[in-house]
ROPA-7115 format. One record per residue (C-alpha): residue in one letter; x, y, z. Coordinates in steps of 0.02 Angstrom, whole numbers, padded with zeros to 5 digits, always signed. Layout:
% residues N
AXYZ/...
END
This chain:
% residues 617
X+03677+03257+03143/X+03534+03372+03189/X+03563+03564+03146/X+03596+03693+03278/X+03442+03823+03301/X+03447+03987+03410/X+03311+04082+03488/X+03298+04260+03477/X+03152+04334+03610/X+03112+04514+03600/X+02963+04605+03686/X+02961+04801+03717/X+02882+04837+03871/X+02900+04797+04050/X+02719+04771+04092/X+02746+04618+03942/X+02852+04518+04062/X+02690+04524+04174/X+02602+04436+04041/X+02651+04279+03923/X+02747+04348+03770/X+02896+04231+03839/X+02819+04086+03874/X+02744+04103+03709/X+02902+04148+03593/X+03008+04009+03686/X+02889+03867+03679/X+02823+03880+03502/X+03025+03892+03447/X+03041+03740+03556/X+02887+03658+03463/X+02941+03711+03303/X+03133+03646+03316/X+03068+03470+03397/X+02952+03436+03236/X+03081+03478+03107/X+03252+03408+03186/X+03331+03560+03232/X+03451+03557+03399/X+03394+03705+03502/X+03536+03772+03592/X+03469+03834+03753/X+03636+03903+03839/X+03634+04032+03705/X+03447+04109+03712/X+03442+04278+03637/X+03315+04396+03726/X+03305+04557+03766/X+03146+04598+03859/X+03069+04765+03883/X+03175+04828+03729/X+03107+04924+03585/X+03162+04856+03401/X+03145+05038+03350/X+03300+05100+03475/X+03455+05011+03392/X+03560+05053+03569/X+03420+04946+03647/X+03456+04784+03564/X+03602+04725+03637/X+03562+04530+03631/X+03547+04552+03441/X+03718+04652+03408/X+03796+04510+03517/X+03707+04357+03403/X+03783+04450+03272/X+03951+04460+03337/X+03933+04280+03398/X+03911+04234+03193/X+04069+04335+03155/X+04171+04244+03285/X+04120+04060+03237/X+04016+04050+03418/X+03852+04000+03317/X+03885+03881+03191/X+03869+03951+03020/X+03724+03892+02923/X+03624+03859+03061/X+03431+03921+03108/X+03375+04070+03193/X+03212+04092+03255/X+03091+04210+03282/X+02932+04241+03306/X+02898+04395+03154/X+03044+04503+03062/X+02972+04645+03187/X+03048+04553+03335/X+03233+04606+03240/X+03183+04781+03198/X+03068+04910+03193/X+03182+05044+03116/X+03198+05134+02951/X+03177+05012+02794/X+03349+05047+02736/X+03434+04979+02914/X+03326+04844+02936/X+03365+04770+02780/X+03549+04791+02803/X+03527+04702+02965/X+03452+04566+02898/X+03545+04533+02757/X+03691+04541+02875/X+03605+04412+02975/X+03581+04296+02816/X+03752+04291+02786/X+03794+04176+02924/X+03608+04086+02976/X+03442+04059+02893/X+03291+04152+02974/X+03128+04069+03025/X+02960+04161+03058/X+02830+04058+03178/X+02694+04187+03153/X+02699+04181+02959/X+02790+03999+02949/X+02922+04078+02824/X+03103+04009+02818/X+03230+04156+02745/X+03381+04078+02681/X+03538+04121+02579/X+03592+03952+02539/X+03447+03898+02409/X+03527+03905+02252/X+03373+03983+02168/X+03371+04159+02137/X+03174+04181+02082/X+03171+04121+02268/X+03290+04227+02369/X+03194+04382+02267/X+03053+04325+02322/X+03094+04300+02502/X+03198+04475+02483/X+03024+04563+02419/X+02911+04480+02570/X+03041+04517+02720/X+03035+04739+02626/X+02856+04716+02631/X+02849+04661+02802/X+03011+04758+02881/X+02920+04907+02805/X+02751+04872+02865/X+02832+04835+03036/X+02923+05015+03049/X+02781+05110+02966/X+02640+05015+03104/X+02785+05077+03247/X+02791+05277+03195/X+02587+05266+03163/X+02567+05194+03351/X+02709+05315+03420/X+02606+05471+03308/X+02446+05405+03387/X+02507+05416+03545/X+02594+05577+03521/X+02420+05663+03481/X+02332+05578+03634/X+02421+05628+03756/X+02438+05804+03690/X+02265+05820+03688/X+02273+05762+03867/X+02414+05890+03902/X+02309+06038+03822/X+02142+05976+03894/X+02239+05946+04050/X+02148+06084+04166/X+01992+06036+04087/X+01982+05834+04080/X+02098+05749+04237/X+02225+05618+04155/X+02130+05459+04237/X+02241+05332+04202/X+02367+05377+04358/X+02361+05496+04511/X+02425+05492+04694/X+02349+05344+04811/X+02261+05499+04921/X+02141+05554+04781/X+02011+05496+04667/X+01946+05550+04507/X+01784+05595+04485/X+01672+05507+04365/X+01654+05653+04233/X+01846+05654+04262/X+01835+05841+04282/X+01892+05855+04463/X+01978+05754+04609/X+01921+05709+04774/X+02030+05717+04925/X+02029+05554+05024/X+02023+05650+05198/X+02109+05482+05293/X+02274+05479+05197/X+02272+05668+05165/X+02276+05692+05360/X+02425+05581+05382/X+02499+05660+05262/X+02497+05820+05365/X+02556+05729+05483/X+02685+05690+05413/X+02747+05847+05363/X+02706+05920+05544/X+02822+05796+05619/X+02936+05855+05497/X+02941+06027+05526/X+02934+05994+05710/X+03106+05912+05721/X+03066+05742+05689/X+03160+05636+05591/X+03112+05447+05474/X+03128+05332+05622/X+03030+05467+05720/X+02893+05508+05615/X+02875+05311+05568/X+02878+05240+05751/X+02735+05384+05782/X+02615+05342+05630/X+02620+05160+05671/X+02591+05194+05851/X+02430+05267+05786/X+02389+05160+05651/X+02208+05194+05670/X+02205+05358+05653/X+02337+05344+05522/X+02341+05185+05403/X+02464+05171+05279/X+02437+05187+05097/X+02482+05034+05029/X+02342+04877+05021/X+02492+04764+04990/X+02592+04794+05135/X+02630+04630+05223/X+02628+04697+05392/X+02498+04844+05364/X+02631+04967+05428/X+02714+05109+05358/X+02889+05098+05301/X+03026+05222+05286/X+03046+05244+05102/X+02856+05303+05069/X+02889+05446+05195/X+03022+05496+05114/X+02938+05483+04940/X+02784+05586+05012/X+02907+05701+05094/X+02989+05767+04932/X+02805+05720+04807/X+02778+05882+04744/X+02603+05828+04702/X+02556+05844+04866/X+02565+06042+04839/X+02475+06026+04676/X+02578+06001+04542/X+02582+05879+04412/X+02758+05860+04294/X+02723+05756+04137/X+02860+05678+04057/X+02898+05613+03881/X+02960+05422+03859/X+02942+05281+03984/X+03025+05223+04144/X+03228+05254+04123/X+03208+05354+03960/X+03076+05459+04035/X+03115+05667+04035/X+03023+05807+04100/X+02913+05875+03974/X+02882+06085+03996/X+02853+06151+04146/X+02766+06080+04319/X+02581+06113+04274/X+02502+06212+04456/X+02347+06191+04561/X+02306+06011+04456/X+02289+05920+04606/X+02187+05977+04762/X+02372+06034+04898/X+02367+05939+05033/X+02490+06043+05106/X+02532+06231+05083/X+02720+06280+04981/X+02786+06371+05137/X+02751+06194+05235/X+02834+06093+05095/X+03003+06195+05079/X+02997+06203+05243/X+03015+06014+05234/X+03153+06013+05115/X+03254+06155+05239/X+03206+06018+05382/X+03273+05871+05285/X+03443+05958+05220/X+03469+06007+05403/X+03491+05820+05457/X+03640+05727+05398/X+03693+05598+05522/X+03858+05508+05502/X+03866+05326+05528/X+03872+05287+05689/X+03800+05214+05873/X+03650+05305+05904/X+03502+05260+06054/X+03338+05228+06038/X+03283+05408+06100/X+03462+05495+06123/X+03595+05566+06036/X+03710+05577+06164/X+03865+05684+06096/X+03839+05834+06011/X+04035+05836+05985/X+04010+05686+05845/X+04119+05704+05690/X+04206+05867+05757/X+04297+05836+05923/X+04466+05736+05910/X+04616+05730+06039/X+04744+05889+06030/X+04894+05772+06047/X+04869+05651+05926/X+04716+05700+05815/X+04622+05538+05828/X+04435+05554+05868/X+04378+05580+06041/X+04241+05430+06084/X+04097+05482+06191/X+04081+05356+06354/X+03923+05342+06462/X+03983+05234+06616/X+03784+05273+06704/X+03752+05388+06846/X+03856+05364+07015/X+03774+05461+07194/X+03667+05540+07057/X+03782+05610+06940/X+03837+05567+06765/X+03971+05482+06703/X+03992+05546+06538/X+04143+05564+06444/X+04248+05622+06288/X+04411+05498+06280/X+04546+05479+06142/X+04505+05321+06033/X+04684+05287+05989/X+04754+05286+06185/X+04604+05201+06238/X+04670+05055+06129/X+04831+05069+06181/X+04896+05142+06008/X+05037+05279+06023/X+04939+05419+06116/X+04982+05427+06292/X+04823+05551+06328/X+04710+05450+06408/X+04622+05608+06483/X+04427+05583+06532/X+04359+05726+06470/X+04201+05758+06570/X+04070+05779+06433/X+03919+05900+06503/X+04055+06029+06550/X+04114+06041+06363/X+03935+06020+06294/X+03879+06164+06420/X+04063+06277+06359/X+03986+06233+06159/X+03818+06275+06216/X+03887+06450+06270/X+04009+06472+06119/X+03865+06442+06012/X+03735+06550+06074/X+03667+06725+06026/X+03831+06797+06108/X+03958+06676+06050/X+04066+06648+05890/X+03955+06527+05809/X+03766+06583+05848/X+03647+06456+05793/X+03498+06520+05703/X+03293+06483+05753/X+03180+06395+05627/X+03164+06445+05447/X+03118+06624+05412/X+03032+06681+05249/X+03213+06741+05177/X+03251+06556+05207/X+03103+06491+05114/X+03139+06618+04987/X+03310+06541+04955/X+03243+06354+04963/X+03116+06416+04830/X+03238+06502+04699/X+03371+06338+04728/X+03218+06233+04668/X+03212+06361+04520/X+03374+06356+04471/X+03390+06164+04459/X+03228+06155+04351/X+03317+06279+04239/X+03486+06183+04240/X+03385+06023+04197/X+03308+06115+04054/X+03489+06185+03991/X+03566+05990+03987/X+03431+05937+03904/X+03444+06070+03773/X+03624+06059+03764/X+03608+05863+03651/X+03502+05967+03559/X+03519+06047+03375/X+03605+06193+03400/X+03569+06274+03223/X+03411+06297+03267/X+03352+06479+03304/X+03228+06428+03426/X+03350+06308+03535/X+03485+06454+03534/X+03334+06566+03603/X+03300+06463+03734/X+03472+06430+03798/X+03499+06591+03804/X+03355+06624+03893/X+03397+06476+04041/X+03567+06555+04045/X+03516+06713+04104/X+03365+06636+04221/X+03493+06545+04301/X+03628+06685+04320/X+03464+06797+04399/X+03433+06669+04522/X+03622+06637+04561/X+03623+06836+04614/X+03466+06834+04702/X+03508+06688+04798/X+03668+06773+04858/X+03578+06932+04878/X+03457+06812+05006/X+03592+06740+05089/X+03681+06894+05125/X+03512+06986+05185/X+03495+06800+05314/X+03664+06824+05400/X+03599+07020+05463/X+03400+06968+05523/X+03434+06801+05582/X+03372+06775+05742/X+03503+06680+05870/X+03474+06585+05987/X+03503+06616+06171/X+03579+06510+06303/X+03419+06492+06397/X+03351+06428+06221/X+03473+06301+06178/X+03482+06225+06351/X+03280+06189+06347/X+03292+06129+06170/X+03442+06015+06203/X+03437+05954+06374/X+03272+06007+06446/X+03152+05954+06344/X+03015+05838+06383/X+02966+05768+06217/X+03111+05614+06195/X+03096+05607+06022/X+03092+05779+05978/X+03268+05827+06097/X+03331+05656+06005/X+03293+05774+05830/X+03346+05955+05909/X+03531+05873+05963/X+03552+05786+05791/X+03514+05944+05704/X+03621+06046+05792/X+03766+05909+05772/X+03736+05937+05574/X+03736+06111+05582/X+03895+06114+05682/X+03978+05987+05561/X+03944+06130+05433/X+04060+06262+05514/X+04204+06182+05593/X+04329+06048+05545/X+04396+05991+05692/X+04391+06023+05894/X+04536+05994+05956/X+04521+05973+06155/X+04643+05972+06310/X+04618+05949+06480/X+04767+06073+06583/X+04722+06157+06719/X+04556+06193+06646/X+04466+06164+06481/X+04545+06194+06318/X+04463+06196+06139/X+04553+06241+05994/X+04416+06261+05838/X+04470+06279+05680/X+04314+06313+05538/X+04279+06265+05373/X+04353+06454+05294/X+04507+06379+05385/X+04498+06536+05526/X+04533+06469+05705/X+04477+06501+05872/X+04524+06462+06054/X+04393+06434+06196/X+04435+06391+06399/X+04318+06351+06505/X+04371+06342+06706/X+04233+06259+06794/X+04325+06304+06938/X+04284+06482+06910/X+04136+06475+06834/X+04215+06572+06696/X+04242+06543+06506/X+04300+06645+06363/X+04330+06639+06168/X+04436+06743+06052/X+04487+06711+05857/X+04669+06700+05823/X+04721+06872+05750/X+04578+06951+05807/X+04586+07062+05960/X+04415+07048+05986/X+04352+06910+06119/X+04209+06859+06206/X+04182+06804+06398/X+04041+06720+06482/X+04023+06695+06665/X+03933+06533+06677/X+03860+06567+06848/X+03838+06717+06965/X+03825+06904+06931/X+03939+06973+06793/X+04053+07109+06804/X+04145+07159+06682/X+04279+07237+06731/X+04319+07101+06852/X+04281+06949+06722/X+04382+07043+06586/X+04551+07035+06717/X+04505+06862+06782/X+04512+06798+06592/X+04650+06883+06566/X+04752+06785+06703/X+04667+06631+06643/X+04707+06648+06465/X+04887+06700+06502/X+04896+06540+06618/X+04844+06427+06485/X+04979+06471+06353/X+05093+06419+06512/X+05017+06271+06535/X+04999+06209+06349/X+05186+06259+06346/X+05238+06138+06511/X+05132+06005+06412/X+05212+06001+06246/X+05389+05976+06374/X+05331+05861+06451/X+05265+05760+06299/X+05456+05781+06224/X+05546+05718+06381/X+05420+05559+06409/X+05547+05454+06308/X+05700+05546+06371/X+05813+05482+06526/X+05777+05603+06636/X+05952+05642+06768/X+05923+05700+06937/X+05960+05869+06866/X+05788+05868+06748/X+05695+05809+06892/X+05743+05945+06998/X+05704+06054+06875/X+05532+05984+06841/X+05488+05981+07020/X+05527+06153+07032/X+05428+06205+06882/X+05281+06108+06966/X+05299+06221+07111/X+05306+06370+07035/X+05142+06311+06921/X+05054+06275+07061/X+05111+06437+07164/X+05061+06557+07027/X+04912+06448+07001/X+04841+06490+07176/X+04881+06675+07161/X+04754+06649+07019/X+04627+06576+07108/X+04613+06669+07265/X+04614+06833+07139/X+04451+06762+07055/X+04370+06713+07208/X+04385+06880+07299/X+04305+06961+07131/X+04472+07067+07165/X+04450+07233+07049/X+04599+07280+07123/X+04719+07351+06967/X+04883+07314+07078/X+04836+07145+07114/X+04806+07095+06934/X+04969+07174+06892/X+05081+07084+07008/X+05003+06907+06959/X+05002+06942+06792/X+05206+06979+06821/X+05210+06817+06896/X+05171+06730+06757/X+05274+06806+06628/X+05431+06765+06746/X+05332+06586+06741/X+05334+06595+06555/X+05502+06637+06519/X+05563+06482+06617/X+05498+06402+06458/X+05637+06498+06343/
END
């Protein structure tokens, strides 16, 4: 019976696999084992590829052939092979030897480079001291060629690093420069640097991925894409948002020590390296654009994004979400609406209120304006570039600390530092705060006029399409939840993210709206149309405020008699309560229509309906 052989495969990096260190290792083993009667087991081939023999954690394959011997899984006395001893390790003399002598316990070792069979079992000992001698020599020639090459490299690319202003690095650089041929200097590829502007135009204008991707391959021209191996020739989403956040586009070059996974930054960013493309206040800029626009998953057109109420708005009786319904345009007007998801389904909400949705986007509009409770601010300002700037800062300097952290902390120079990074990053912590603070008094609000051009008037699809969905994020931001009801008029019942709530009506009726926090006595009013006056808005909101406690009261009754057998006596009363609704209701609106100032007027309806109110008790 043939013995069993095993194949162990090692190579260390990943551009190997690109060449034919496999094929190699795998067929000479298979050569070798079919001329000398060994029985390669191929559903146990040991490889690890792209592994370094010098990192121990690396070699996982090995560690499990070795537990595989322990466990009887590979047949003791059988044959590994392997192309040299270096394929097992490249470490310290001292643990490779262990290692292999752990190895020999269970299996020979064979060597195709050197044809040399390692084995335990020969019963001659001038032999096995022989074999022990060769496998030192070359174990120790193997870990000594491994720190030479790593010291080699070391020194050349330090020489790079300090030459680094002087002599360009050659080997890599962005796809929209080339290196000049004394390697002194780049040269700006004028084609891809002007989409890359582009780019970050788009960008700051509003635009989002799909935006800014749909527009460069409508010009395709005027704006190729980078990559020569694109199937299609068209740009693609992910290398916008790579050149989006590339901070060699500004200039600067980070080098890093180690390779792909293992890879860490290496000092600082090293400025002005590259030629910018693009100036710093247009890059954080950018990254203030980018933050500015998560979108939740979701139904979204082409060019719209219909509901502004996304994420926030839910029903007041049950809670559920409130789904946004376009049913088209009828004799010219819109059917839009805000419904309850659950009662729309036919779950246990029996609100199946159409809330009309441009008269609660055009109530937010207000509420949100330079003059409401949630003003929305204009583009970034420099005290908001400032802030992107030091956040950058402080992350580089928390990067730094966890790095330092696994280090030695006896040394004096490591202790330095981290003390050092400690109190960068506590500076920047206050400053930021500072910044922040200093926003919230210059910030420049919007006004209503603004906000209606930027969210329903304007002409450019795409960009209105990126002006609503920012707005939607910023508004998910502040506020938990809308809860809305449909009474007599429009009710909204906002409670933010500090947990503080607010309560807006809008009557449509009356062209009238008005806000207030809840333990606040101070309030805000906005006639939607017509001239303002004060004095007589202040009364009619009054009455309409009033009203609405009524009316959210004669709702919550009516939700706990729905499942109730109602006698003739509840009916009665019901009917009358309707009446006297409806009565005091009119008294309302022939007071707001008049634009009555009159004091006595306001009084006596405002008696009404506290006698309307305490019908309720």
């Amino acid at each position: 019976m043939s013995k069993k052989a095993y194949s162990y495969i090692r190579y260390s990096s990943p551009q190997q696999a690109k060449g034919d260190s496999y094929r190699r290792q795998f067929s000479k083993t298979v050569e070798y084992c079919k001329e000398n009667g060994y029985e390669l087991d191929t559903d146990l081939i040991y490889k690890e590829l792209g592994k370094s023999a010098s990192k121990p954690n690396e070699q996982k394959r090995l560690k499990k052939f070795i537990e595989d011997c322990e466990t009887g899984r590979v047949e003791k006395g059988s044959l590994l092979v392997v192309e040299n001893l270096d394929r097992l390790s490249r470490q310290k003399i001292n643990i490779a030897m262990s290692q292999f002598l752990n190895i020999l316990e269970y299996v020979d070792i064979y060597t195709l480079q050197d044809k040399k069979l390692y084995s335990n079992s020969d019963g001659n000992d001038k032999n096995q001291l022989i074999d022990i001698i060769t496998s030192l020599v070359v174990m120790s020639r193997a870990y000594e060629e491994s720190e030479t090459k790593k010291l080699r490299l070391k020194e050349v690319w330090q020489e790079k690093r300090d030459k680094i202003q002087v002599k360009k690095i050659n080997s890599s650089y962005p796809h929209w420069l080339t290196v000049s041929e004394d390697c002194k200097s780049f040269i700006i590829k004028e084609k891809a640097a002007d989409a890359i502007r582009k780019i970050f135009e788009l960008c700051n204008n509003g635009y989002g991925f799909s935006q800014i991707l749909r527009y460069l391959n409508n010009n395709i021209e005027k704006y190729p894409t980078p990559s020569s191996r694109s199937k299609t020739g068209l740009w693609v989403r992910s290398t916008i948002q790579l050149l989006l956040s590339d901070r060699r586009i500004i200039g600067e070059i980070q080098l890093y020590k180690g390779a792909y996974k293992e890879k860490v930054a290496q000092g600082e960013a090293v400025k002005d390296y590259y030629p910018k493309i693009v100036d710093e206040e247009t890059f954080l800029k950018a990254q203030i654009s980018l933050k500015s626009r998560s979108i939740q998953k979701g139904k979204i057109g082409k060019y719209s994004f219909s509901n502004l109420f996304r994420g926030i708005a839910v029903c007041y009786n049950c809670s559920n979400v409130l789904e946004f319904v376009d049913k088209g345009k009828n004799n010219k007007r819109t059917r839009r609406y805000l419904t309850c998801t659950d009662a729309k389904r036919g779950g246990s909400c029996n609100v199946s209120t159409h809330y009309k949705y441009d008269e609660l986007e055009l109530m937010l509009l207000h509420l949100i304006s330079e003059n409401g409770f949630l003003p929305v601010k204009v583009d970034p300002s420099e005290i908001e570039i400032k802030i992107q700037k030091n956040k950058e800062l402080k992350k580089s300097a928390e990067n730094k600390l966890n790095i330092l952290i696994e280090q030695d902390f006896t040394a004096t120079a490591i202790i330095n530092k981290i003390k050092d990074l400690n109190n960068e990053i506590d500076f920047l912590k206050k400053e930021i705060k500072e910044l922040e603070d200093n926003l919230e008094k210059v910030e420049i609000k919007y006004t209503f006029e603004d906000l209606i051009n930027e969210m329903k008037n304007e002409q450019d699809e795409d960009l209105k399409f990126n002006n609503r969905i920012r707005l939607n994020s910023y508004l998910k931001n502040k506020i938990k939840t809308i809860k809305i009801a449909k009474l007599h008029n429009i009710y909204m019942n906002f409670t933010m993210i500090d947990n503080s709530v607010y309560d807006a009506i809008i009557d449509i009726k009356y062209n009238l709206g008005g806000c207030e926090k809840k333990g606040d006595k101070d309030f805000k009013i906005k006639k939607l149309n017509g001239t303002e006056n004060y004095s007589i808005d202040i009364r009619s909101w009054s009455l309409i405020k009033s009203f609405n406690l009524i009316i959210l009261k004669y709702s919550d009754l009516m939700l706990g008699l729905e499942n109730k057998n109602k006698n003739e006596e509840d009916l009665n009363d019901i009917d009358k309560l309707n009446k006297e609704i409806n009565r005091v209701n009119l008294l309302i609106s022939n007071f707001i229509k008049k634009d009555n100032d009159n004091s006595n007027d306001f009084e006596k309806i405002l008696t009404e309906i506290m006698a309307l109110y305490n019908l309720f008790k």
